[in-house]
N, C-alpha and C positions, 0 to 999 in steps of 0.2 A: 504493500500500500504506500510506500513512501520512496523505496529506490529508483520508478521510473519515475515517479515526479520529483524528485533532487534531480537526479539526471538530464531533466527535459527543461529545470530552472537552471541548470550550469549554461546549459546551452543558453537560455533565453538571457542570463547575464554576460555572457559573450557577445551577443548581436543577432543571435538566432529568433525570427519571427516562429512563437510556440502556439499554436490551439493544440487545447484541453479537450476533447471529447467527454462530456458526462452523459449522465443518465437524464432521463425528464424526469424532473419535479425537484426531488433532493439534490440533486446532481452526485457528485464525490461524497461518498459516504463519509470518507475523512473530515466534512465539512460539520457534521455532528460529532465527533470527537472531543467534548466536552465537557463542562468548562475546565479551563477558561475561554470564554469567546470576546470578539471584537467587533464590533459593528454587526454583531448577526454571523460574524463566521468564525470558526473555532483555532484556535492561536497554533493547533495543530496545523490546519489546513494553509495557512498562512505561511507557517516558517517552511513552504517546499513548492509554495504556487507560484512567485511573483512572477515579474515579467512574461506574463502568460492573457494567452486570450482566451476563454473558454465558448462552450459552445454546447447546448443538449441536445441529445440526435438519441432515439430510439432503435437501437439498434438489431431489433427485432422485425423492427418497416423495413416496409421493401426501400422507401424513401430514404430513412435512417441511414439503411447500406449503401444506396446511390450515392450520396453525400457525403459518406465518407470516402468511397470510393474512387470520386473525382478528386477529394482533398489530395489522398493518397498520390497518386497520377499527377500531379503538379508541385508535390512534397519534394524533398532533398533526401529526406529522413522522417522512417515512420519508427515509432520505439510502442510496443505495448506490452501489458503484464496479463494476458488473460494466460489459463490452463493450455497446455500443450491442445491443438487441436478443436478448441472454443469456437476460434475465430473465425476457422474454416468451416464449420459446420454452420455458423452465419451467414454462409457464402462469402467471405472476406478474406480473400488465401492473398498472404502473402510472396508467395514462393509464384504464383502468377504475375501476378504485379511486378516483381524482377524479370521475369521472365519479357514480358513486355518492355519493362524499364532496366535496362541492365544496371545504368547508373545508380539506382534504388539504394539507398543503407537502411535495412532494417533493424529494428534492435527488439529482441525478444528477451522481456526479465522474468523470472518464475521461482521457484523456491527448489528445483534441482533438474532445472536444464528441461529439452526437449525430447531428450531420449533419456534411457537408464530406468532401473526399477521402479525409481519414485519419481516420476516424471510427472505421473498424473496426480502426486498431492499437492495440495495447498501449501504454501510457504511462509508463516507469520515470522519476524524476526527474534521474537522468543522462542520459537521452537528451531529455529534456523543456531542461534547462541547453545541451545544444549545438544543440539545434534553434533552441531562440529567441533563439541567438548570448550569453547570458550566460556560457559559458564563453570566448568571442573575446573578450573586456572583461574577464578572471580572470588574472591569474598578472604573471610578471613583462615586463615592457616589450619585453625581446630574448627570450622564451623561448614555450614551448608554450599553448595554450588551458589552462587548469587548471577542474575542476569544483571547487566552492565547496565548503568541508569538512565541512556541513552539506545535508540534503534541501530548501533553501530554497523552492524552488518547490513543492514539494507544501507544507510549512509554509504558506505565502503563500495558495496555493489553498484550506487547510481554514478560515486565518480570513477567507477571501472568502468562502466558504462560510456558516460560522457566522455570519457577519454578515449575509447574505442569505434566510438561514433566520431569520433573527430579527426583521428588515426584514418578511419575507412572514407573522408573524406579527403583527406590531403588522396589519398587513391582515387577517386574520383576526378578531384583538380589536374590531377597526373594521366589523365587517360586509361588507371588499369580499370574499370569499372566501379559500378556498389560493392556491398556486401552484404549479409544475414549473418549479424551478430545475435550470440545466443548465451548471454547473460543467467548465470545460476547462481541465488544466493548463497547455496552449499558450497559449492567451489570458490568461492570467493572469500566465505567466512572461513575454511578450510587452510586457503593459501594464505590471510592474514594473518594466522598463528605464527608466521614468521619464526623469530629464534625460539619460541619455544618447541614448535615443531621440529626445529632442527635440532635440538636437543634431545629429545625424544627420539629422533631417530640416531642420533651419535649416540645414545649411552643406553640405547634398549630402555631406560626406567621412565615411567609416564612420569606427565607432566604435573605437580603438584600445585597449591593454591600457596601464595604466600601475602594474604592481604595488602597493604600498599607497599610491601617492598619489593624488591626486584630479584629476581634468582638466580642473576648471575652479575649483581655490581652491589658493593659496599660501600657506605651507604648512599643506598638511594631508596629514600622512603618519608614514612610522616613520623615528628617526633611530638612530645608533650612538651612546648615551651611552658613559662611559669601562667600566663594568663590564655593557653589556648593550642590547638593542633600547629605544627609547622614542618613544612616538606622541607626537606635537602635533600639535594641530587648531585653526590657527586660523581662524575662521569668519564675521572681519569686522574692517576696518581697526582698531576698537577695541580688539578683543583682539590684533592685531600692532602695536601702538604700546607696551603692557604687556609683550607678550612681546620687545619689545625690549630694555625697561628690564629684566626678568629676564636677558636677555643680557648685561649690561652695557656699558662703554665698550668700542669706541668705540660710540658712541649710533648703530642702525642707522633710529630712529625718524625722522632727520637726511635722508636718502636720499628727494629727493621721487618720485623714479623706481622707488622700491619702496613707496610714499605707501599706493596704493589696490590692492585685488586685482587687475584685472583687466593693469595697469602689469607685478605682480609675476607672475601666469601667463603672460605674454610674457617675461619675466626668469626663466624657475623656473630654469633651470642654475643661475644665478646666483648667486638667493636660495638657493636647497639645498645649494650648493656652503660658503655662508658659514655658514649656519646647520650643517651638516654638522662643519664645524671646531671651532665656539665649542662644539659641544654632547658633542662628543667628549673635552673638557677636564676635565668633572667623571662621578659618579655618578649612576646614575638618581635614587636615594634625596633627593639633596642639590635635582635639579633638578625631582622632582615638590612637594618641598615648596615650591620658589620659585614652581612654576607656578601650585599650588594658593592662595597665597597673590596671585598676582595675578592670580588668576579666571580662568585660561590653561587650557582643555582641555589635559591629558595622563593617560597613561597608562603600565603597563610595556609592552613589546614583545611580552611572551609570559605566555601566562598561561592555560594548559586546565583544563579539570574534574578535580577532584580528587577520591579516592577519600573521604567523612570518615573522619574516626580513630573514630568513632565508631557504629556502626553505626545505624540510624535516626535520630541526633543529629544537632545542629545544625552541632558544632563543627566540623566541616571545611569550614564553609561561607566564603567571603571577608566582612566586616563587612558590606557595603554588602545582602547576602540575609539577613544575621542580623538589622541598622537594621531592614528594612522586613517581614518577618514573625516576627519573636519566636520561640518558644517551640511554634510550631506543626510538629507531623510534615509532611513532606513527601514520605518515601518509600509510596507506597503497599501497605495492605496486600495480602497478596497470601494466599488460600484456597484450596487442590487440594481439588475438589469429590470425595466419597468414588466410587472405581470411577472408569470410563471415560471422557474428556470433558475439555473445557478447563475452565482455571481461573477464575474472576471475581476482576474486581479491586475490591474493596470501598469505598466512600469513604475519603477520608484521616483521619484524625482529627478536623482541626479545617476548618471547611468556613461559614463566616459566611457567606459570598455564598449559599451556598445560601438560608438565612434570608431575606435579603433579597429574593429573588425569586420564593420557592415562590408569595405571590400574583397575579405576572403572570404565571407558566410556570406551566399546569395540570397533573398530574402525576397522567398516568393509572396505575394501579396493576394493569397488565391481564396480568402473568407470574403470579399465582399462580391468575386466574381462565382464561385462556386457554391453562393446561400449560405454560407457559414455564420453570417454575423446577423 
């Protein structure tokens, strides 16, 4: 429910002109995903629509399917998530529409691909996190698998996607034709496991949970400063010889048996035990400033999305989102089309990437010739 449309919003913050296909009435079920909602639509549906036009077509009519069909047929790129074989028994084959259009990039997202055993199940991103064991490697050391607090893996999946779609058009630009990309969130949440997978497979032993620390760097985790949680990451003997001297005496930088990482991930009782102590002495406040000062990863312990005080404003943003985009809207606007039918999410205000790109993304303008809008 969320990887094609991140995927299909990368694009449309690129410069890509997007229609949304919904359903009549409700439109995107996603849009009831709530609360919390915003003008009528739900802050779900929101953080993965923007720059989008949307459009309710019946896809049951015969009309419904003309309409999409001519979309198709003037498209660059069709991307959807129905079940292996839906689509087609809509009469809406995509494998013809290439055949017709060789140029065509389709992109097919599903919860495990288009062939293989489970081809034909459903894919929710919770079930997708304990399938491909990322919630066995979640939560704390003695405790349950825990799902990640975010739809990671479908996220992960829309910008494999996106990226793939993008890939298969510089092919396009090039003259080797389209493609039929076929996106599986199994495979994708699977190949994510990154080093831990490859640990797993270097030493035969599964992979274990180790709450916020890391299972192969010392340390890099949350500690208990005096008034609150605090991360430190450090991430190479350089940055734990600094973050010693931040510790102060006695000088732990002294310790050759805590010298090098891999010394100290044989020692982590050890080291977390000492560092644990020293760090529980002062303030978070007192010890991000010495961290920051000795170019020492850190961070607070806790820190969610906050609502701003300001409605469409910046100000409730943390500095580090205000530093890097200024003065630009970010909530998207949101339009209840007059009468029946889903809302379209309009672009943002300020949108420069589009600019840049309109030249190599063509940008077919085929909703108001083909009945779309």
């Amino acid at each position: 429910m969320l990887a094609g449309p991140y995927a299909t919003q990368i694009l449309g913050d690129l410069g890509a002109e997007v229609w949304k296909v919904e359903r009549p009435g409700n439109g995107d079920e996603t849009r009831a995903w709530g609360p919390p909602f915003l003008d009528g639509e739900s802050a779900y549906f929101l953080s993965v629509n923007r720059n989008k036009k949307s459009v309710a077509l019946d896809l049951e009519s015969a009309a419904g399917r003309a309409a999409v069909d001519r979309a198709a047929r003037a498209a660059d790129v069709v991307v959807e998530n129905f079940l292996p074989g839906d689509l087609a028994r809509l009469g809406l084959d995509l494998a013809a529409l290439r055949r017709e259009r060789p140029s065509l990039v389709t992109c097919s997202i599903t919860g495990f691909g288009q062939s293989g055993p489970y081809a034909d199940l459903p894919g929710y991103d919770a079930v997708l996190q304990g399938f491909t064991g990322l919630m066995s490697i979640t939560g704390a050391a003695d405790g349950p698998p825990v799902k990640v607090g975010v739809a990671v893996v479908d996220v992960m999946t829309g910008a494999h996607a996106a990226a793939a779609i993008l890939a298969a058009l510089v092919g396009v630009f090039r003259g080797r034709g389209g493609a039929a990309l076929d996106l599986a969130l199994f495979e994708v949440g699977v190949a994510s496991l990154v080093n831990v997978a490859q640990s797993a497979l270097a030493t035969g032993a599964p992979a274990r949970r180790h709450g916020n620390a890391h299972p192969t760097i010392v340390p890099y985790q949350t500690f208990e400063a005096a008034d609150g949680p605090l991360v430190v990451a450090v991430g190479n003997d350089a940055q734990w010889r600094r973050l010693c001297a931040v510790l102060g005496p006695p000088d732990l930088a002294g310790r050759a048996d805590w010298a090098l990482n891999p010394e100290r991930v044989l020692r982590r009782a050890e080291v977390v035990a000492e560092l644990t102590r020293r760090l529980a002495a002062r303030p978070r406040a007192e010890w991000l400033e010495r961290l920051r000062e000795a170019r020492v990863p850190g961070a607070r312990g806790a820190r969610g999305a906050r609502r701003p005080r300001a409605r469409g404003a910046r100000h409730g943003a943390p500095p580090a989102v205000r530093g890097r985009r200024g003065d630009a809207a970010h909530r998207p606007a949101v339009a209840r089309r007059r009468g029946a039918g889903p809302a379209a999410a309009p672009a943002a205000a300020a949108r420069p990437a589009r600019r840049r790109v309109q030249g190599a993304l063509r940008r077919r303008r085929f909703g108001a010739r083909r009945g779309l809008s």
